[in-house]
C-alpha positions in Angstrom: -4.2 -36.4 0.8 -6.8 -37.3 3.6 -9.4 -34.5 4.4 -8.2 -34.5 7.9 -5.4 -32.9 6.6 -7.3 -29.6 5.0 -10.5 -29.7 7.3 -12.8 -30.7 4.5 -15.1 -32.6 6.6 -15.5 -29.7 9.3 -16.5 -27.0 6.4 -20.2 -26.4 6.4 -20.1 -26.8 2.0 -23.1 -25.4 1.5 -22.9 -22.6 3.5 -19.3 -21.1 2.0 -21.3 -21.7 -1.4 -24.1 -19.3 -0.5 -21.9 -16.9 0.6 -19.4 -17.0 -2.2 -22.9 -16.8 -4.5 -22.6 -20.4 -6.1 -25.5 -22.2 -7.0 -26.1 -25.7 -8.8 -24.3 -28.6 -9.3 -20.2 -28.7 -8.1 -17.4 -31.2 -8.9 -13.6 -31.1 -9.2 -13.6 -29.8 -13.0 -12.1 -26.5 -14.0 -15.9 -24.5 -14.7 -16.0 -25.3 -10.9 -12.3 -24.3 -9.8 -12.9 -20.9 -11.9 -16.8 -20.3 -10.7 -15.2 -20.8 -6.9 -12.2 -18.9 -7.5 -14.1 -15.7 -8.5 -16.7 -16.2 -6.2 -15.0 -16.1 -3.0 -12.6 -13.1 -4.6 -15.9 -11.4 -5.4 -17.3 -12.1 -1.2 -14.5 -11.9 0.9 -12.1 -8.8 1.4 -8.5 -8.6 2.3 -8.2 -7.6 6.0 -6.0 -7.8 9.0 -8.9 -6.1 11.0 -8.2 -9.2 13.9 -5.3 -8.4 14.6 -5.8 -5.1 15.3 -8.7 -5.9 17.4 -6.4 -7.6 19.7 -7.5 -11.1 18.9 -5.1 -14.1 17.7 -5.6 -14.7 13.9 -7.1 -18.5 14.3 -7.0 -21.0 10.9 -8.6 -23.6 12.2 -11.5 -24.5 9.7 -14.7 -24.1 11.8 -13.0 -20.3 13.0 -12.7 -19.1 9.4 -16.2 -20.4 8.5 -17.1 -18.7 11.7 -15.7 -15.5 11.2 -15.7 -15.3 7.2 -18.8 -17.2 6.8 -21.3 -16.5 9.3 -20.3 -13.0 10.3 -19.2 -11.9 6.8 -15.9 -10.9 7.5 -12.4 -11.3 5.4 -9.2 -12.3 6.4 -5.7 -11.9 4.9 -3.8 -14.9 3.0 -3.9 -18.0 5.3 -7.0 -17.1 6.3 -8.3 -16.5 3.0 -6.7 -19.9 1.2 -7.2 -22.4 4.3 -10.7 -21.9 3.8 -10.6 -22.1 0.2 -8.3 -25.5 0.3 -11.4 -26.8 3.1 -13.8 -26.2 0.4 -11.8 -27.3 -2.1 -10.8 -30.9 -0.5 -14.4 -31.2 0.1 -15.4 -30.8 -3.7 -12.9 -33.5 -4.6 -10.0 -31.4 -5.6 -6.5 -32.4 -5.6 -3.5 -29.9 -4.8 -0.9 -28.8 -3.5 0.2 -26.0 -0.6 3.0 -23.9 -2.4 4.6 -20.9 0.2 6.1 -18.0 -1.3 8.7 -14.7 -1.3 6.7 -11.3 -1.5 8.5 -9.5 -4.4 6.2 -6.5 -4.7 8.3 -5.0 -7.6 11.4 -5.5 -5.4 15.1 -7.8 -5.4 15.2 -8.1 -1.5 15.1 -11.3 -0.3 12.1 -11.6 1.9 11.1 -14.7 4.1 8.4 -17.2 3.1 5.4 -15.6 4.3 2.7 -16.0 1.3 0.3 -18.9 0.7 -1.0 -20.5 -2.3 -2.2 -23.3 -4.1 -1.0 -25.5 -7.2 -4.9 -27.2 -7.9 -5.0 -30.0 -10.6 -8.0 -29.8 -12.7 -9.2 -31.0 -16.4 -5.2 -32.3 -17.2 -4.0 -29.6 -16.1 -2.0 -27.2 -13.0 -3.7 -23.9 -11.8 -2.4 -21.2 -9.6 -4.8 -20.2 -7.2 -4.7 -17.3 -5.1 -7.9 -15.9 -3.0 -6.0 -14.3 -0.6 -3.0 -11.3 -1.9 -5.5 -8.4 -1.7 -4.8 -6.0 -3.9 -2.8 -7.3 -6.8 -4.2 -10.3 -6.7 -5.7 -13.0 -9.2 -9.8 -12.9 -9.3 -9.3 -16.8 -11.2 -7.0 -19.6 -11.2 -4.3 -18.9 -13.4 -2.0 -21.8 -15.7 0.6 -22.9 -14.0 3.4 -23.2 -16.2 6.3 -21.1 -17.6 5.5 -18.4 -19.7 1.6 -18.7 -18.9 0.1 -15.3 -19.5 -4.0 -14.6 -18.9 -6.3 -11.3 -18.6 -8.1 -11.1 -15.9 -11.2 -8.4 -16.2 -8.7 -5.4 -16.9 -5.6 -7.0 -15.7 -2.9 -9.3 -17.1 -0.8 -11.8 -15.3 2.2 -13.7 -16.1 4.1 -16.6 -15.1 8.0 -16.3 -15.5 10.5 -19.3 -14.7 13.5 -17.9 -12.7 17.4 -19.7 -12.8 17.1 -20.2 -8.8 13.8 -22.5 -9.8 11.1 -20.2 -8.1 8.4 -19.2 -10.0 7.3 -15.6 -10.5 3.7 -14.3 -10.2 3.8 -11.2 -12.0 1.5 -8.5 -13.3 1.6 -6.5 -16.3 1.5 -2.6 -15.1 1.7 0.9 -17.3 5.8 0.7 -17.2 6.2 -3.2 -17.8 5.7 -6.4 -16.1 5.5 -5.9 -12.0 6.9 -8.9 -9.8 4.1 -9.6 -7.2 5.8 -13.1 -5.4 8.5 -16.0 -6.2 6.7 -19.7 -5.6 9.1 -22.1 -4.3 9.5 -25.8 -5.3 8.9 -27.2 -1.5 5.1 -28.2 -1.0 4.0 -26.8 1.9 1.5 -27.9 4.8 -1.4 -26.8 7.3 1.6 -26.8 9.8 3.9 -24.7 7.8 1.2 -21.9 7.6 0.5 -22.0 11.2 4.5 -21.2 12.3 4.1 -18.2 9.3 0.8 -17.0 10.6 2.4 -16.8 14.1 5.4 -14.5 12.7 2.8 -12.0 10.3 0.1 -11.7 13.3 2.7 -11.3 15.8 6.3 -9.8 14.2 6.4 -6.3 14.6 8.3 -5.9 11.6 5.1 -7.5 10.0 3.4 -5.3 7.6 -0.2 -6.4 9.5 0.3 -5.7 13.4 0.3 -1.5 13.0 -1.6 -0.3 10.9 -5.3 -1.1 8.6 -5.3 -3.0 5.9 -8.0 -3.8 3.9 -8.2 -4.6 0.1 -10.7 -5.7 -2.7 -9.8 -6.5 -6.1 -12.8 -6.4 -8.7 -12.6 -6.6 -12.4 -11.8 -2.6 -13.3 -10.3 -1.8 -9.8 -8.5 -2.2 -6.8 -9.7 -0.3 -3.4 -6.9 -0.2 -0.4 -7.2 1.0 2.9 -3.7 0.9 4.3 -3.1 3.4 7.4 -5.2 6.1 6.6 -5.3 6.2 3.2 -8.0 5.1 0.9 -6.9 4.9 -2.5 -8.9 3.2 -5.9 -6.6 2.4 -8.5 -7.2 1.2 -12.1 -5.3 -1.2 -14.8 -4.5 2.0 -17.0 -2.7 3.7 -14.1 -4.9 6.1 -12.3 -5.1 6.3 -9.0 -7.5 8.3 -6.9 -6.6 8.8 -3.0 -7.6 10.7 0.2 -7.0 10.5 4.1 -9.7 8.6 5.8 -10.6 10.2 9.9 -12.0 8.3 12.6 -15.1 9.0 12.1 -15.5 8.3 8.6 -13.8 4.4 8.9 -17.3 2.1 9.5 -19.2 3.7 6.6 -16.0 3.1 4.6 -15.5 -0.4 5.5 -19.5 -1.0 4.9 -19.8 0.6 1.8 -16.3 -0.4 -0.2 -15.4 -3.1 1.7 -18.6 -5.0 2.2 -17.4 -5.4 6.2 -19.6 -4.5 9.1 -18.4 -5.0 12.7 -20.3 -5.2 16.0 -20.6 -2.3 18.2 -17.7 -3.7 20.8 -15.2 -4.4 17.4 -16.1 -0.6 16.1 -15.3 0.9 19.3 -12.1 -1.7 19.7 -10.8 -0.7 16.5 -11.5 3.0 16.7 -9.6 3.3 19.4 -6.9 1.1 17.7 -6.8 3.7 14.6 -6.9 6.8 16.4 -4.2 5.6 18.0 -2.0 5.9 14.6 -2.7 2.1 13.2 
């Protein structure tokens, strides 16, 4: 796998590290691969806030260092991994691009529309995944059948399906919660650009009418989808209340860590009072 492949030569290393909060000596070992992992989970939010904004969603590496980097945005799942994978090529990591079926607690059969990563570290396979917003992993996860971890207050699974996918799943209050099936096929830079075309763009895409923004921490999980602001918690509780106009940029600031420019507030304003 050459670094032209994953942009790890065109990612400003140190840079992603002080934003992700990492300081000291790296190297492709698992302590790193978990210490990145939650780092960038911990600094960058779920968003779609681009698209919205009426700007294409670009995955080019020196765009997302640009955007998530410098101006201390998010970005939804290509966005999100690409510029993990950058970072970690650059470390030394091997891995693989895996693509996957959203499940969300549902049988439909749903295209491949989700990135992630199989990363090889210490003898063994990890799942990592920076970039599902809300249900999402905060570390790399064992990649094998059966592999089960706790994550600050929530559990994970692995479970090995007949049609050979692999199921992420997470334990909720009723019983384990399907989240995505990972397919066998590696996947590539290219394959996530022609997927990135069809979420930014579809409008049966969950991303191009509405807000949504996500951050997963240890005890909870804050969404804004629509107009609804909601924190939920692993032992079920769920707080949530409509969110007006004029209330959106505090929110973003204070739960979601994001801050826009004047010209991006009053584009996106317009964009939710509009009924996104």
């Amino acid at each position: 796998m050459s670094e032209a492949m994953w942009g790890g030569r065109e990612l400003d290393l140190g840079a992603y590290l002080a934003r992700i909060g990492l300081e000291g000596v790296v190297g492709p070992d698992l302590p790193t691969l978990r210490a990145v992992h939650r780092g960038h989970v911990a600094a960058f939010p779920f968003e779609n806030l681009e698209i919205l904004l009426g700007r294409p969603v670009r995955l080019e590496v020196k765009a997302l260092q640009d955007k998530m980097v410098a101006q201390a945005r998010g970005g939804y799942c290509y966005e999100q991994n690409l510029l993990l994978a950058a970072a970690l090529e650059r470390i030394g990591f091997s891995f693989t691009g895996l693509g996957a079926r959203v499940r969300m607690g549902a049988d439909k059969l749903r295209p491949v529309t989700h990135m992630a990563l199989k990363v090889a570290a210490d003898g063994g396979e990890w799942l990592c995944d920076v970039g599902f917003g809300g249900e999402g992993l905060l570390e790399p996860l064992p990649f094998h059948d059966g592999a089960r971890a706790r994550q600050g207050d929530w559990t994970f699974g692995i479970e090995h399906r007949p049609d050979g996918t692999r199921v992420l799943r997470s334990l909720h209050q009723d019983g384990w919660f399907d989240l995505y099936a990972i397919g066998p096929e590696e996947r590539f830079p290219v394959d996530y650009a022609v997927m990135n075309h069809y979420i930014s763009t579809h409008p049966h895409s969950p991303f191009v009418s509405r807000v949504v923004v996500q951050r997963t921490t240890e005890g909870s999980r804050r969404n804004l989808v629509g107009s609804v602001f909601s924190v939920a918690r692993a032992d079920g509780s769920q707080e949530q209340r409509e969110i007006s106009a004029e209330e959106l940029t505090e929110l973003l600031a204070r739960e979601f860590r994001i801050e826009l420019s004047e010209t991006d507030t009053g584009r996106l304003l317009g964009a939710y009072s509009s009924g996104t």
